[in-house]
C-alpha positions as CSV (number, residue, x, y, z in Angstrom):
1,X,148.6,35.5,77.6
2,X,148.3,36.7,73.8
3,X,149.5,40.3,73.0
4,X,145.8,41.1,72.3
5,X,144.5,40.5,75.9
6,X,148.1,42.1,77.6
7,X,146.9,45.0,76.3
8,X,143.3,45.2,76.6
9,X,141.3,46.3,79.6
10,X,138.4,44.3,80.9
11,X,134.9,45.8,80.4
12,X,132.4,45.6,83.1
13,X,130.1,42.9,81.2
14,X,133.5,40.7,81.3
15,X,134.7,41.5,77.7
16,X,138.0,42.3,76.4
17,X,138.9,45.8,74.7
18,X,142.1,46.7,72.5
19,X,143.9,50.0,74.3
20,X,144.7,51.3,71.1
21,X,142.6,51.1,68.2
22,X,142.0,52.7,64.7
23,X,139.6,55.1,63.5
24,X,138.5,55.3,60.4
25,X,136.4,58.5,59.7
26,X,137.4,60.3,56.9
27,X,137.3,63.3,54.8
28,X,135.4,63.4,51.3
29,X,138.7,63.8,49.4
30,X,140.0,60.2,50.7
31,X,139.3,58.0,48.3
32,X,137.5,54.8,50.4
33,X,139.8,52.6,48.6
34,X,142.5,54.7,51.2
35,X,140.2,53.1,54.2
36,X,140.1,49.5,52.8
37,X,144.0,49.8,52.8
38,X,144.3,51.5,56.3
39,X,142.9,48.6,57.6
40,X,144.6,45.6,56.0
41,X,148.1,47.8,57.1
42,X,146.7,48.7,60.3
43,X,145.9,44.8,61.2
44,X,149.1,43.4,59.5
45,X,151.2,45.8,61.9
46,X,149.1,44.6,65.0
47,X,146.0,46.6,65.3
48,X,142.8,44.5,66.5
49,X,140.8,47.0,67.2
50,X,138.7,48.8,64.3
51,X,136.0,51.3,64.9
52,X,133.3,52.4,62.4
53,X,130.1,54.2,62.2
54,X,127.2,53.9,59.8
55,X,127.7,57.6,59.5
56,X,130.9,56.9,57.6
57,X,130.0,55.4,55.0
58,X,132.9,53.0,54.5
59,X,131.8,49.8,56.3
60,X,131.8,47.7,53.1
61,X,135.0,48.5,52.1
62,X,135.9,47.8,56.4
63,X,134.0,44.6,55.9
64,X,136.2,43.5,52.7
65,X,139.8,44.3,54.3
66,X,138.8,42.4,57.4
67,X,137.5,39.2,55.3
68,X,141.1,39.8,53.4
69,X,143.0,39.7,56.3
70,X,140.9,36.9,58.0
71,X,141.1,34.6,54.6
72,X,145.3,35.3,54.4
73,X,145.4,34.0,58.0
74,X,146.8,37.1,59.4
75,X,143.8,37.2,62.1
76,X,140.5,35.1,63.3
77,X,137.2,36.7,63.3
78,X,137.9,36.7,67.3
79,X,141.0,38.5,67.4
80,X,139.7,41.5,65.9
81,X,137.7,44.1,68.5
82,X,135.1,46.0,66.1
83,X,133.1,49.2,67.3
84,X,130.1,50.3,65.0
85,X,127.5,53.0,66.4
86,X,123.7,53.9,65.4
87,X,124.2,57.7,65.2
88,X,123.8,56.1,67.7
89,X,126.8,52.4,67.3
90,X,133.6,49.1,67.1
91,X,134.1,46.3,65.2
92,X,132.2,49.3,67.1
93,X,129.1,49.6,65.2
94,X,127.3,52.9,65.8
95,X,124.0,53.6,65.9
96,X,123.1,56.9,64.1
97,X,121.1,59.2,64.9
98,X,118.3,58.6,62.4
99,X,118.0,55.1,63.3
100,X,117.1,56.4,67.4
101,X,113.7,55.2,67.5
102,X,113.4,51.8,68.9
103,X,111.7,50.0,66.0
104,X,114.5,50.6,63.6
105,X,118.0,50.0,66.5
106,X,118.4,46.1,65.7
107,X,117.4,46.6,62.0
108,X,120.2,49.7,62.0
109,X,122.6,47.1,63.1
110,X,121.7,44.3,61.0
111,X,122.0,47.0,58.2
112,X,125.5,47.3,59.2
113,X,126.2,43.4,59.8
114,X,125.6,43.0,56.4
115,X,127.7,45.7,55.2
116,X,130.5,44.4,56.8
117,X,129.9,40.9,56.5
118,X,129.9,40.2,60.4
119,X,127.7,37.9,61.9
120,X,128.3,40.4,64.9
121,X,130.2,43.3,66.4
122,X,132.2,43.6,69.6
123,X,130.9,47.0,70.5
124,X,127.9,48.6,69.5
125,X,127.3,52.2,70.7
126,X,124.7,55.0,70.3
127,X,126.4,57.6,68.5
128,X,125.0,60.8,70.0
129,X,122.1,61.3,72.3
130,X,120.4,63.4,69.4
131,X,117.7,62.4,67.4
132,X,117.0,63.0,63.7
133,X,114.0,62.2,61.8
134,X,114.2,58.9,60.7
135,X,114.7,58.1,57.3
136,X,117.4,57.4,54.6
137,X,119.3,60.6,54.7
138,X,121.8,61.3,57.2
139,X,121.3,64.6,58.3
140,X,117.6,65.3,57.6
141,X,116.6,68.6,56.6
142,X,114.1,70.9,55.9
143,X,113.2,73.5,52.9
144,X,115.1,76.0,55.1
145,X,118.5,74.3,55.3
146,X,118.0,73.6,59.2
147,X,117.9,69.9,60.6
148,X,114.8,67.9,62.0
149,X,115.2,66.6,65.2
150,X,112.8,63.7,66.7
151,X,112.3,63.1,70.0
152,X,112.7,59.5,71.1
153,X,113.5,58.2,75.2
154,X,117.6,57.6,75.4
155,X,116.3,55.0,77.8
156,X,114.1,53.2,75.2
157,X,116.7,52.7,72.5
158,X,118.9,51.6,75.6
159,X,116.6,48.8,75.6
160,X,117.0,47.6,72.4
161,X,120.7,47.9,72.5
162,X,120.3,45.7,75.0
163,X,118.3,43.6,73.3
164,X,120.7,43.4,70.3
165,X,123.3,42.0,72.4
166,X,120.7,39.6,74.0
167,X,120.5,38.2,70.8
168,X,124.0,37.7,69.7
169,X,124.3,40.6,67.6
170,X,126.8,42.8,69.9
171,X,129.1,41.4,72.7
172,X,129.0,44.6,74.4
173,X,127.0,47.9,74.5
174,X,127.9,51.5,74.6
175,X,127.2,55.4,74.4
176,X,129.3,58.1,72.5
177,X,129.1,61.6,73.3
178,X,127.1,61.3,76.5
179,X,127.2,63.8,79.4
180,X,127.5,63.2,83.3
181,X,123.5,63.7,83.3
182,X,122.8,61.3,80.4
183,X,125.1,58.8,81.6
184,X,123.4,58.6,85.2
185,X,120.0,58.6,83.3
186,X,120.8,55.1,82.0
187,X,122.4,54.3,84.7
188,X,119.6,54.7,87.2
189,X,116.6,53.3,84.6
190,X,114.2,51.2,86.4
191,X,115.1,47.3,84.7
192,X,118.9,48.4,83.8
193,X,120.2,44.9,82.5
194,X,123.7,45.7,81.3
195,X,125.5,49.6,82.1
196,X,127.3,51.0,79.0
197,X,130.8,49.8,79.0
198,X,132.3,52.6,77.2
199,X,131.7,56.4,76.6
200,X,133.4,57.2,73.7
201,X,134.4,60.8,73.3
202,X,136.4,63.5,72.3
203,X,139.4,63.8,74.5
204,X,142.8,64.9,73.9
205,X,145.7,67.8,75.1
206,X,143.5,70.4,74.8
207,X,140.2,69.0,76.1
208,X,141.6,66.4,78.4
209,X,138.0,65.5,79.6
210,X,139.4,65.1,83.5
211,X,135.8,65.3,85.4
212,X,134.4,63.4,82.7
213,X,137.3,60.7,82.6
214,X,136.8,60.3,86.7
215,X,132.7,60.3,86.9
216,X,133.3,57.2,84.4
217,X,136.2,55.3,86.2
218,X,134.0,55.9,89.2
219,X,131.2,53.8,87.4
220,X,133.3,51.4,86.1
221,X,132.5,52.5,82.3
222,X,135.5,52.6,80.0
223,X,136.3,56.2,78.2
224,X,137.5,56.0,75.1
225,X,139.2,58.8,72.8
226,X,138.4,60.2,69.4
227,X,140.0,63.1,67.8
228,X,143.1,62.3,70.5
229,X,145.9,63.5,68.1
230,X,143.2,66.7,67.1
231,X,141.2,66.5,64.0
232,X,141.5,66.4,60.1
233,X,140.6,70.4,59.8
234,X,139.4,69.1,55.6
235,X,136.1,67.5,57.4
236,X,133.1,69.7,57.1
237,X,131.9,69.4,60.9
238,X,135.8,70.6,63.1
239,X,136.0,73.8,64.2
240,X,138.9,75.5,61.3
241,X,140.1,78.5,63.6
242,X,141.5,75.9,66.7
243,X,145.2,75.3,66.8
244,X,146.9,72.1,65.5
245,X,147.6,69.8,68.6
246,X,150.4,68.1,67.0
247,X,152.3,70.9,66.4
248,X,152.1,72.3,70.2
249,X,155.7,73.2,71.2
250,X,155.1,71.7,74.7
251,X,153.9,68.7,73.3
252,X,157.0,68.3,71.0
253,X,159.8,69.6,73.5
254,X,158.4,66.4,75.3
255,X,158.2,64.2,72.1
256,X,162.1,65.3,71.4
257,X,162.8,64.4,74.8
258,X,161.9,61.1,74.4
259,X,163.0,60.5,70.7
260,X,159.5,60.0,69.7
261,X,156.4,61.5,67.5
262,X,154.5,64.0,69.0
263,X,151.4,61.7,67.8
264,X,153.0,58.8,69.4
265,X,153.4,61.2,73.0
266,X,150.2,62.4,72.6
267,X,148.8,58.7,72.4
268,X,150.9,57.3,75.5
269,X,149.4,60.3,77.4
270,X,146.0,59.0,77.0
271,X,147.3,55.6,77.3
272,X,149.1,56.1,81.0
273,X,145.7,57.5,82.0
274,X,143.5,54.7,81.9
275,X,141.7,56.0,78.5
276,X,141.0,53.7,75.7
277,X,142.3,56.0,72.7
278,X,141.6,55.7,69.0
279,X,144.2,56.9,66.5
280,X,143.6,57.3,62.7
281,X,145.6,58.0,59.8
282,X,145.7,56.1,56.2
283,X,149.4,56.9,55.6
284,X,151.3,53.3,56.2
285,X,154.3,55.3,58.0
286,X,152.2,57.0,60.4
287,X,149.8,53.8,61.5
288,X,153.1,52.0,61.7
289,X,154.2,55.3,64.0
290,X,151.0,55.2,66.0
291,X,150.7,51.6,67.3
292,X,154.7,52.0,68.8
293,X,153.5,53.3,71.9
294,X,154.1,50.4,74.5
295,X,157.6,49.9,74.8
296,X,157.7,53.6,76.3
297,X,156.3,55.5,79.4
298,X,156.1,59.2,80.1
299,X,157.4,60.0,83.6
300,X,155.2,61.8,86.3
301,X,156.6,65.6,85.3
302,X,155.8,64.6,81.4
303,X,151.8,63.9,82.5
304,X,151.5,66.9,84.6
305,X,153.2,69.0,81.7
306,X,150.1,67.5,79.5
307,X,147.6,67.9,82.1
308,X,148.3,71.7,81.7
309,X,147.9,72.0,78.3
310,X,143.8,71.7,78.4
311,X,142.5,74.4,77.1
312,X,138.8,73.6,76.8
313,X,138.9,73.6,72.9
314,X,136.4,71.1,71.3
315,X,137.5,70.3,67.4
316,X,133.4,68.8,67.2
317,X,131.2,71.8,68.4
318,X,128.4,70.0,67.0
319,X,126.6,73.1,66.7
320,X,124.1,72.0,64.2
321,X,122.7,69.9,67.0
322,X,122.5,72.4,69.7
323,X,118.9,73.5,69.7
324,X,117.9,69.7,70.3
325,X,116.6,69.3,74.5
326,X,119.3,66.0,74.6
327,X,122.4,68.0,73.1
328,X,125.0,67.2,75.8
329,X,127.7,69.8,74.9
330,X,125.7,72.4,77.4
331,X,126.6,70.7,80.6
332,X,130.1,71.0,81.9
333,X,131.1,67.5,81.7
């Protein structure tokens, strides 16, 4: 068995998923030069998962470290697990969420393909289950500073995800940011041909996502992690008042116990629960740091010390989206 299947989980459509992969959203001040260099680290120390986002505007310089990495040998085009979403889209591409209308999904994607110079991506998600009005600009908005919403069906641009991976385009298919509620929705469609296979959201110490995390297992959809070591308080959209999760005195009276990070404790955490966790930095010691999480194992007392850290505290608010009928941060879980 290769190292990149022993630790992978199996999605329900039969796929393979990396455990632990790389994020690589970023802050204005990081030069995207930074990101290109992440990733040719990230896979030389044994990453092979990547996720991206149209929304982040960094998927040709993605695109050219991969293509480096693949031409040096270091990896094949099929060792390497890429996420991309379409505000609503690994390789995850996401799919954003000015690109929710059904006519422009596959072209959103093929956008991206190009970008990144894929012929396809592994995971393709719908970013969040709010629509702007389509267009070129990312967060539409009108003469008064506020953002236009569209309505479009979650159901209907469902459809064409699963359309796009009919065609070749994306192995597997996926949500981000998706309640209970909006998960069943697509769940219980009349003509469901494939169920998400992941729900990637924010989860971590202090919003350990636990009802969330077990209405998923339950459905045999994957949860994966983002902002699981907290969030890079220099981006315009995290919450600047919460508390810095790595510097939790719990968290690192259990990292000094061990003789490890409190990143790489906070990781395992997520790890020994059955989530799929993303981990991003673009310092070469710390993505070294991060990916050193399997030759260790938290015992029972360390995972219930975690469990009772959640606090409820969300680092993405995403306030700006809250007067949208599909904003999913209202429900509980």
């Amino acid at each position: 068995m290769s190292a990149t299947r022993l630790f992978s989980v199996e999605l329900n459509d039969g796929n393979f998923m990396p455990v632990l992969g790389l994020g690589t959203s970023a802050p204005h001040e990081v030069a995207k030069s930074k990101v290109e260099d992440a990733i040719k680290t990230a896979i030389d120390v044994g990453y092979r998962h990547i996720d991206s986002a149209y929304v982040y505007l960094n998927e040709e310089e993605i695109g050219r470290a991969i293509q480096k990495k693949i031409v040096d040998g270091t990896v094949k085009r099929d060792e390497i697990f890429f996420t991309s979403k379409v505000l609503c889209r690994v390789a995850y591409v996401s799919l954003w969420l000015t690109f929710f209308r059904p006519e422009l999904v596959q072209s959103a994607l093929e956008m991206s393909l190009r970008k990144l110079q894929l012929s396809y991506v592994d995971l393709f998600l719908i970013h969040f289950p709010v629509a702007l009005k389509p267009g070129e600009e990312i967060f539409p908005k009108d003469s008064h500073g506020k953002i236009i919403f569209d309505t479009v069906d979650l159901c209907s641009t469902w459809e064409v995800l699963e359309k796009c991976k009919e065609a070749g385009l994306a192995k597997s298919i996926g949500v981000s940011n998706f309640n209970r509620r909006q998960l069943e929705m697509i769940l219980n469609k009349s003509g469901l041909k494939y169920k998400p296979v992941c729900n990637q959201v924010e989860c971590h110490l202090y919003f350990n996502q636990g009802k969330l995390l077990e209405f998923c297992k339950s459905k045999d959809i994957v949860l994966t992690a983002y902002a699981a070591l907290g969030s890079d308080p220099k981006k315009d959209w995290v919450n600047k008042d919460n508390p810095v999760l790595l510097q939790d005195p719990v968290l690192n009276a259990i990292a000094e116990k061990h003789q490890r990070t409190p990143a790489q404790v906070a990781l395992c955490y997520q790890l020994q629960r059955g989530v799929v966790v993303l981990a991003k930095s673009f310092s070469e010691k710390r993505i070294r740091e991060n990916f050193q999480v399997f030759d260790f194992q938290l015992t029972p007392e360390d995972m219930k010390t975690l469990d009772g850290l959640n606090r409820n505290i969300r680092y993405f608010n995403g306030t700006f989206f809250a007067d949208h009928p599909d904003f999913p941060f209202h429900d509980e879980y």
